[in-house]
N, C-alpha and C positions, 0 to 999 in steps of 0.2 A: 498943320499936316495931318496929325490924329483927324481933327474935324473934318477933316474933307473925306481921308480911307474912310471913316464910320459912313459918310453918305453915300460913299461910292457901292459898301457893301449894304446898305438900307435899299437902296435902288438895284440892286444885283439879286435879294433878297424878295424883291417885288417882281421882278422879271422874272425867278423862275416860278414863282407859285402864278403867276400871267397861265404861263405857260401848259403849266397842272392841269388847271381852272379849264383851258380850252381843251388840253386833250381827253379830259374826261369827258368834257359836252359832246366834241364829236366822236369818241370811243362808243356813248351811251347812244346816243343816235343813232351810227352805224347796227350796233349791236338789235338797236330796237326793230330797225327798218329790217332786218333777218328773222324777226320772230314772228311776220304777221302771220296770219291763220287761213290753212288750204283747207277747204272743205273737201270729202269725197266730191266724185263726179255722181251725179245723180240722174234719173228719169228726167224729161223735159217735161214732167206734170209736175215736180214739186223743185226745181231749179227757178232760185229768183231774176227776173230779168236782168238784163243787162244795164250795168250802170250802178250796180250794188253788191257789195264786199263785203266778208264776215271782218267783223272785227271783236268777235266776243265769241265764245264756243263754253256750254255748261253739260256736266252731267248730271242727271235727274236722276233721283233715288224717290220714290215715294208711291203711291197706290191710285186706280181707278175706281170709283164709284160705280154700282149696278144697284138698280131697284127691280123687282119683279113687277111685271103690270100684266093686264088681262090680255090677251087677244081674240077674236074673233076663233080661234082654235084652243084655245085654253089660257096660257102665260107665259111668257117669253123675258127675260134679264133685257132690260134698258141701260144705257149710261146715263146713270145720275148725274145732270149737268150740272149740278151745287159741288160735288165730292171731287173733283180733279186737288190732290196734295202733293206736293215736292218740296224737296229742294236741289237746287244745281250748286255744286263746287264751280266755280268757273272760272277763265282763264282770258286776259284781253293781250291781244299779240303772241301768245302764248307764255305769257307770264302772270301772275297774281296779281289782279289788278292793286293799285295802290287802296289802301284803308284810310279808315278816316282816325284821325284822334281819338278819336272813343270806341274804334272796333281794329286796333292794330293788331290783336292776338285771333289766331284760327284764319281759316282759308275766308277768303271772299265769297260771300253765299248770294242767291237768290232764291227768291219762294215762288212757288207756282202755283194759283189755286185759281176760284174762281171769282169776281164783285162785278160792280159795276162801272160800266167804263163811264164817269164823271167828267171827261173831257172829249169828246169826239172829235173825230178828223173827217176830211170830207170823204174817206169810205168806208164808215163808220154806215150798218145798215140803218134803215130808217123805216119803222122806228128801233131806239137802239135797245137792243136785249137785256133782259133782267139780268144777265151778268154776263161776261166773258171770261176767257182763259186771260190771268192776269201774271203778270212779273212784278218782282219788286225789287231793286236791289236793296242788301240789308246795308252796303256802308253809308248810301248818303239817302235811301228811302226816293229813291227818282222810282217810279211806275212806268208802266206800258198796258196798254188793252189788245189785243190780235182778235183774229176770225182765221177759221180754215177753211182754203180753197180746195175745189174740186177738181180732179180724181186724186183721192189719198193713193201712194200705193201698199200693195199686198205684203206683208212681212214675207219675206221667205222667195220675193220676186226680184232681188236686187240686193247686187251689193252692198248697197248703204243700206239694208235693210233685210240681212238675211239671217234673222230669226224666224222661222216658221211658227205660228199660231201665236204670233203676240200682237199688239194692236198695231195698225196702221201708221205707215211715214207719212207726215205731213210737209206742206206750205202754209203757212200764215202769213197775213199782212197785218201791219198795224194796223189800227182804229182808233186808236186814242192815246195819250199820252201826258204826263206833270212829272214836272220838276219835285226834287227829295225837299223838307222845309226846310233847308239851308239853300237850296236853289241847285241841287246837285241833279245832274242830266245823263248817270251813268245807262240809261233805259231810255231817253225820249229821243236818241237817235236812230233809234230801230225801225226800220221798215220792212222786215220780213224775216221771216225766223222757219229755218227746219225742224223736223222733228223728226230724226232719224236711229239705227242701229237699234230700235227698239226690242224690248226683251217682255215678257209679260201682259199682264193687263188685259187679256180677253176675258170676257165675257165667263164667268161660271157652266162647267159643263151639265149639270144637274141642280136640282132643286129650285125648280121654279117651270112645273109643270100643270099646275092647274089652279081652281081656284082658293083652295086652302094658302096658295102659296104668295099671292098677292099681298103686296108689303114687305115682301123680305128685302133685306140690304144686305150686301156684300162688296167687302174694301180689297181690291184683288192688288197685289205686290206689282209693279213696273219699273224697268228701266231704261232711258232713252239718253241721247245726247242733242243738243238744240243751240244749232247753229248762228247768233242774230248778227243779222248783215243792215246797215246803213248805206247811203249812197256814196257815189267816189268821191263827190266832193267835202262830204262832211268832216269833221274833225271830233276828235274828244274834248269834251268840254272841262 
């Protein structure tokens, strides 16, 4: 009699943690499927086609590059296309994305600068540029390459973009993309990425008027937020 009660409650015992086990799966599910991420509404210049979803939103903290060069009228500040630096905090569904075993403490970071895209895609230009705007994630080291599409819009011309005199909202598409060397893909679902709410980062108002001033550099403070969208059917890896 004892042997049989102990199985009865061994088995009554497994039925409810059954139970647990399930309702956390679809509590967590549910809960995830409420968190995905709404971009603003944006211009129809820099709104990714149809057929692609953010599922990853970063804020950018970091500086734009300018060189002074000559012009036919004296000197005018360039964007140094070597100097783009960042980092984004960022958020996938709008949660922290998961870390890896060796980066569980601090927020989920990404880098922003610039290399070279080492894997092309087919709109990837040709031939492909000494370097592009690149991403990295820091937990599993997965990359992306982008290019920016034309017409940027105007800071201070849109909602998604109404800082007056700080650098331009973008669209980007990918152009290339690898796996982190554990084979992590948190970056190589990405086919188009905003570049909006922009704060900073124009161009120097002085000092680079003639030709004494050719060569100077200047690392100007920005901040932006960068939307990357995948297609509907993709999934996280």
């Amino acid at each position: 009699m004892r042997q049989n009660r102990g199985q009865q409650m061994k088995w009554f015992r497994g039925l409810v943690v059954a139970a647990l086990v399930l309702g956390y799966a679809f509590g967590t599910r549910s809960y995830a499927a409420a968190q995905k991420i709404t971009p603003p509404a944006t211009p129809a210049a820099i709104t990714p086609p149809a057929g692609n979803s953010a599922f990853l939103v970063g804020h950018a903290v970091g500086t734009q590059g300018y060189v002074c060069l000559p012009t036919s009228t004296g000197a005018s500040w360039t964007v140094n296309g070597s100097r783009p630096e960042a980092t984004l905090s960022a958020s996938s569904f709008g949660q922290k994305m998961k870390q890896t075993k060796k980066a569980r403490k601090g927020d989920f970071e990404i880098t922003h600068f610039l290399s070279p895209d080492t894997n092309p895609n087919e709109f990837a230009p040709t031939p492909v540029p000494f370097g592009s705007p690149t991403w990295r994630s820091s937990p599993d080291g997965s990359v992306m390459w982008a290019k920016a599409l034309t017409p940027p819009i105007a800071s201070g011309s849109d909602a998604s973009c109404p800082n007056s005199g700080a650098i331009p909202c973008l669209l980007l598409q990918a152009i290339g993309s690898k796996t982190g060397p554990s084979g992590g893909g948190d970056m190589t679902q990405t086919t188009f990425i905003q570049r909006l709410n922009t704060d900073g980062g124009s161009a120097p108002a002085a000092g680079c008027s003639g030709a004494s001033d050719v060569g100077k550099q200047k690392l100007v403070p920005y901040s932006a937020d960068y939307y990357f969208f995948r297609k509907d059917e993709s999934r996280p890896r």
